[in-house]
N, C-alpha and C positions, 0 to 999 in steps of 0.2 A: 406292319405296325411300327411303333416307337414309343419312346418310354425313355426321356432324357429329363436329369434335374439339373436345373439351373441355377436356383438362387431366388434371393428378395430382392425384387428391385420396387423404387417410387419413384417415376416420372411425370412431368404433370407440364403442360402446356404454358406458356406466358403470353401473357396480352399487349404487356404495356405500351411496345413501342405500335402493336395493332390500334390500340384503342384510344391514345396519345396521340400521339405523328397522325397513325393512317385516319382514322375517322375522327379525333378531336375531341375524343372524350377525357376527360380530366376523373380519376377519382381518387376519391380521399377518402384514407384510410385513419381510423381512430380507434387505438387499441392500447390493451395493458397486458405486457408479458411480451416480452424479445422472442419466445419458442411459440407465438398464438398465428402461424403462419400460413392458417385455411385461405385468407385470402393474398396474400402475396403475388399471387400470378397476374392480380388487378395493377400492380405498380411497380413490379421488376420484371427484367427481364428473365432473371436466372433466379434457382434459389440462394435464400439468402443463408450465409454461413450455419446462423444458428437453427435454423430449419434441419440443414444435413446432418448438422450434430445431434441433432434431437431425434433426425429419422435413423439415421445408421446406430443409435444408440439401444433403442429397443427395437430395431431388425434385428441385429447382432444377436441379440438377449431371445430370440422367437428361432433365427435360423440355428443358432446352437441348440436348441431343443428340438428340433425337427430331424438336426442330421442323428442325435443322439437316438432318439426314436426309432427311426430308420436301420441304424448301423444296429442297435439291438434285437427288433424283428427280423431282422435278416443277417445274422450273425457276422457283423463287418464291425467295422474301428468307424468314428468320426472324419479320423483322419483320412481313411482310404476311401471315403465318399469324395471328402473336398479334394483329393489327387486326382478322383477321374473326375469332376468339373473342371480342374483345372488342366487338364490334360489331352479334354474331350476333342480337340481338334484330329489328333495324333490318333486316338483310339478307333473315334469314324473312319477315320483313313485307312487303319488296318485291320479292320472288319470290313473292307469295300464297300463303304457309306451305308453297310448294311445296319439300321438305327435299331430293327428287332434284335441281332445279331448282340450287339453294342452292350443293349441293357443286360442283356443274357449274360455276355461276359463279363460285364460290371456286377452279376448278381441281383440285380433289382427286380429280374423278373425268374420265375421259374422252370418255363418252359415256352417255345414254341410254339402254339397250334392257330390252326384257323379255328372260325366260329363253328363248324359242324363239327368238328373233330374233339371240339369242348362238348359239345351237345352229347357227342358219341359217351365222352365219357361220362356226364350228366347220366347219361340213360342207365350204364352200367352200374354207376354207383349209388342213384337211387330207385325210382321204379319207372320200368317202360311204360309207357301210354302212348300208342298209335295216335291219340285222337288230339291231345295236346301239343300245345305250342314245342319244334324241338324236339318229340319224340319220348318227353319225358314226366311226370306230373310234378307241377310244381306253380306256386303261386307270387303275384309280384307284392310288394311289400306296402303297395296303394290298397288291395284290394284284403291283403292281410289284415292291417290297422282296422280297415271299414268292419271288415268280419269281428275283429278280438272287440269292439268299440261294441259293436252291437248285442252282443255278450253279454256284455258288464254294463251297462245303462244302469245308474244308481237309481231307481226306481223304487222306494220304498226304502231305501238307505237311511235310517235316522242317525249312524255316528256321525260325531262331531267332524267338521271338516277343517283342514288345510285352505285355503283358497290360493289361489296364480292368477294373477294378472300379468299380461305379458304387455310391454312397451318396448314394443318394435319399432323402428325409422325413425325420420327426423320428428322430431321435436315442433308442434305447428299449433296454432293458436284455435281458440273453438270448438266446435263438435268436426270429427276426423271420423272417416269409415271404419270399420272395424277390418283390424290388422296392420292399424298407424296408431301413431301417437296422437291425442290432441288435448290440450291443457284444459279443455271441459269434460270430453269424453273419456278421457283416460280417469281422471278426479272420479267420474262417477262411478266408475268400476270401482275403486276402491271405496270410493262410500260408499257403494252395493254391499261390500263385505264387511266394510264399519255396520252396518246396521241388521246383514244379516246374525239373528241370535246364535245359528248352525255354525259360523265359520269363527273360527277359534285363536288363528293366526293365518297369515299372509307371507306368501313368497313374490315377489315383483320379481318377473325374469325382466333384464335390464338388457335391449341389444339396438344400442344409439347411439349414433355420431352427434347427441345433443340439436341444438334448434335456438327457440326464443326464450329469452329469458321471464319471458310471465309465463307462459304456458306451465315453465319451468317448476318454478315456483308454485303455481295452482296444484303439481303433482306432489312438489315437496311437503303441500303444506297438507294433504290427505294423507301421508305418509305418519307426518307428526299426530294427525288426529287420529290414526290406529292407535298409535304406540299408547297413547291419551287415555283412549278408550279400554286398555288395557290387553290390546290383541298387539300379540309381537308380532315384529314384520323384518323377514330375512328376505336380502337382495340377493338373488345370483345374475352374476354379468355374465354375457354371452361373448360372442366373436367381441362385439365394442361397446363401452358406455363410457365414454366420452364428454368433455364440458357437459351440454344439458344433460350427458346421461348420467354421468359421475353427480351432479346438482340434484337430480330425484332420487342418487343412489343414495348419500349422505347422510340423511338421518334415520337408516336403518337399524336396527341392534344387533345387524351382523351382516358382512356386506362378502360373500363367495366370487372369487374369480377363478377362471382359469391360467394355469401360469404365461399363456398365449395371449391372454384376453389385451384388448388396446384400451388402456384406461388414462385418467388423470385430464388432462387438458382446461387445466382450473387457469381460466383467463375468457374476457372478453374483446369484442370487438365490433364495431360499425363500420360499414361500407357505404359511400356516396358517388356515384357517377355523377360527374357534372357535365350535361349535353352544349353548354353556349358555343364553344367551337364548331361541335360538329354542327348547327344551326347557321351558324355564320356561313359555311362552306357553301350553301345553297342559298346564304341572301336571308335568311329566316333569322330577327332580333324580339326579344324581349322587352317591351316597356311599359309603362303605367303608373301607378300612385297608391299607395298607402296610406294608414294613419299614421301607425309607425313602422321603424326603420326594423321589426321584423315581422309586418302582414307582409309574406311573402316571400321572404328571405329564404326558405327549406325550397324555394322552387329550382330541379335541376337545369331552368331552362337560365337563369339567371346565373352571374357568378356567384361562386359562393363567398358570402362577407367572412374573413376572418372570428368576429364576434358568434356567427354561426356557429363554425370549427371547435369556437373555444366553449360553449354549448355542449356540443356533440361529446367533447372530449370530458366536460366534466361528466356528465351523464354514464360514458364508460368508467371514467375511475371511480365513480360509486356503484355500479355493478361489477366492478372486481373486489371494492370494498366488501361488498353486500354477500359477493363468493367467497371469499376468502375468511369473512366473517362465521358466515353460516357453516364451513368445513371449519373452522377452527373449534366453534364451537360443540358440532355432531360428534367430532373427533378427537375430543379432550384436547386438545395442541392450543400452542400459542398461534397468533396470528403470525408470525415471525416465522414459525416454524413451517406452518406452511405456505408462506410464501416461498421460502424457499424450495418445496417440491413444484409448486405450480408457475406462476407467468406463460403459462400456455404449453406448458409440456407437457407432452407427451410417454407413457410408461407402458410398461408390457406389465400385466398381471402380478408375474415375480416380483418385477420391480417396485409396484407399487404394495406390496406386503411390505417389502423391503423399508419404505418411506412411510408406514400406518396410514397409505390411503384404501388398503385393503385389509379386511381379518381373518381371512384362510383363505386356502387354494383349494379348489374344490368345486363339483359339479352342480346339477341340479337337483340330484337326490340330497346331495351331502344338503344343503340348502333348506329343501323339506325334510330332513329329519331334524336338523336345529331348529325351524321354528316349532315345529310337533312336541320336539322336547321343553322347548321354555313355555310352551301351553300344556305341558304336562299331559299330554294325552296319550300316553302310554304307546307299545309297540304297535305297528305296520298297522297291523291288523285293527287296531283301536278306533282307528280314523281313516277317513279319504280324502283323496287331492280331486279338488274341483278346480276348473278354469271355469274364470269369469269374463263372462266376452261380452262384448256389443251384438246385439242381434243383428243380422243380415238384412236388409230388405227384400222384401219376396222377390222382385225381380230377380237381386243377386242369388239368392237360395235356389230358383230357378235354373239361372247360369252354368250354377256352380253342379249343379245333378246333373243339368244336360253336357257339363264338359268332360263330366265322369263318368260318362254313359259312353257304350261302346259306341251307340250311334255316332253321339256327339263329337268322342275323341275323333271318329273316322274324319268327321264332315269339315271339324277344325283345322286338324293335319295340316289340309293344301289349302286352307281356305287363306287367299287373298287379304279380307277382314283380319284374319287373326294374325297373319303377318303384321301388318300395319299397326296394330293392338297390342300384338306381345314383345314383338320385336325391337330391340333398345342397340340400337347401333353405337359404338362411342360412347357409352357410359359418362367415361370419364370427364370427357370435354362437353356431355350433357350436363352433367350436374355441377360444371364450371361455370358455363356460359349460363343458365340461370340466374347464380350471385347476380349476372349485369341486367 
């Protein structure tokens, strides 16, 4: 086995001279904020200064809390973590490249064993069962959830409820399946709970690298029509909420982070590929006639006019206006003031308490007990937490049993299909190459 810690790192691939030079794509980049640098890898080759400032700023702010963390569950210093990263070549070496060995002596790990010899002790320290997986009884924390869920079915429940809306992933326009975001679908969940009489207040769990800006908005603006309606509405942020996500988070009456959480990223931007070179390269032009000199002008197969650009460009400085606006205003601050936290930076949870783009640190509970309290519904007990979801299509409901099913997990396992289905090679340089 092995068990080495390494560090934060963000590497991210560039195009420019690929998609430039090699295949003759031109793109243009139109943004507000020097730190708004999602798309960058489109038109440089390296990152760009203030990109690193911005990422090693809240790394820095995330891995000091990680080693803090670590060094106190396992009773070590800060600083004796980052000695043996920094050291690690030397340490392998005198543990005879032995990496289980390594952690052991670094402390990170406890002990030794192979997987049967943990089972052994499993057996011992709770209850034997021949017939159980392991040798030992015990249950995995899928089929735990399913059991305690099937329990508690509020069935005849009439206290007042809590409701959760969750806006998970990017940020996308129209009706989106349930377990995404989408600027109609997501809207109507929360007008579900605007309108039901049971639900008392709203927690939006917020976990988004943001998206488009109308979707955007459509969320914002069911957010404002809770508050309207007289149901408080507490955000808690997850791992990210981000530009779109920070944009739905804003006008909450209490916005929960984690001190980890990746937030702030208050800035816009638009991306254009222009294909005329690479068309050229194989003999392939653009021509024809208009009325005016812009039917036609957005087309990437043409150059792009200047007048275009300066279009495009004004369109973003009035959605930075329009952002910058709307957090000034959710936020009691001057627009002044936050401009200076945002132009597309980036913050770690801490950080943005720090700057009043957050109002406490704190979980998902901590979350549902503030809005419970500002709807005055008295302790735990008082009330329940509902999720308000999008229903499934039978298909998927179908799917989703039979993936759950012993049968099903067996058949999925090795199945070919579900390679090709589940399996996301590259991540990262997927959800780049997309952008183009």
């Amino acid at each position: 086995g092995s068990m080495m810690l390494e560090g934060l790192g963000r590497y991210r691939q560039y195009y420019r001279r690929g998609l430039q030079e090699k295949l003759g794509v031109d793109v243009h980049l139109f943004r507000v904020g020097e730190f708004k640098s999602a798309a960058e890898p489109y038109i440089l080759d390296a990152a760009s200064p203030e990109s690193k400032e911005a990422d090693l700023y809240w790394m820095n702010d995330i891995w000091g809390r990680y080693l803090e963390d670590i060094a106190k569950l396992r009773k070590l210093t800060p600083e004796q973590l980052s000695a043996g990263i920094d050291t690690m070549p030397e340490g392998i070496a005198a543990a005879g490249g032995d990496l289980a060995k390594f952690a052991l002596q670094q402390k990170l790990v406890d002990g030794l064993k192979t997987q049967e010899e943990v089972e052994t002790l499993l057996t011992e320290r709770g209850v034997a069962d021949s017939d159980a997986d392991g040798g030992f009884r015990n249950i995995d924390m899928t089929t735990y959830l399913a059991q305690h869920d099937a329990k508690h079915l509020p069935i005849g429940d009439k206290r007042p409820q809590v409701a959760v809306v969750v806006a998970e992933g990017e940020i996308t326009d129209g009706e989106q399946p349930a377990g995404t975001v989408g600027g109609k679908s997501t809207s109507a969940l929360l007008r579900e709970a605007r309108d039901d009489d049971d639900v008392k207040a709203v927690v939006l769990r917020v976990d988004s690298p943001g998206g488009g800006v109308y979707p955007s908005e459509e969320i914002r603006r069911e957010v404002a029509a809770l508050k309207a309606a007289g149901k408080p509405v507490v955000v808690s942020m997850g791992d990210l909420a981000a530009s779109g996500g920070y944009w739905i988070s804003m006008n909450a009456d209490r916005i929960y982070a984690d001190p980890s959480t990746i937030t702030g990223s208050i800035g816009i931007f638009g991306l254009i590929p222009n294909v005329t070179r690479t068309l050229d390269k194989i003999g392939v032009r653009t021509d024809g006639v208009s009325t005016t000199r812009f039917a036609g002008a957005f087309d990437i197969t043409r150059p792009m006019d200047p007048a275009v650009g300066q279009v495009i460009q004004s369109v973003i400085d009035k959605g930075y206006a329009d952002f910058t606006g709307k957090v000034a205003a959710a936020r009691n601050k001057s627009v002044e003031d936050v401009d200076a936290v945002a132009r597309g930076r980036v913050w770690s949870g801490a950080q943005a308490k720090e700057r009043g783009l957050v109002d406490e640190l704190g979980g998902f509970e901590a979350a549902v007990a503030d809005a419970a309290a500002r709807a005055k519904l008295g302790t735990a007990d008082k009330f329940r937490v509902r999720y308000i979801e999008k229903a499934a299509s039978p298909f998927s409901q179908f799917m989703s049993g039979f993936a759950g099913s012993r049968l099903g997990a067996s058949l999925l396992k090795d199945s070919d299909v579900a390679r090709v289905l589940l399996a996301k090679a590259m991540p990262e340089t997927d959800a780049q190459l997309r952008f183009v």
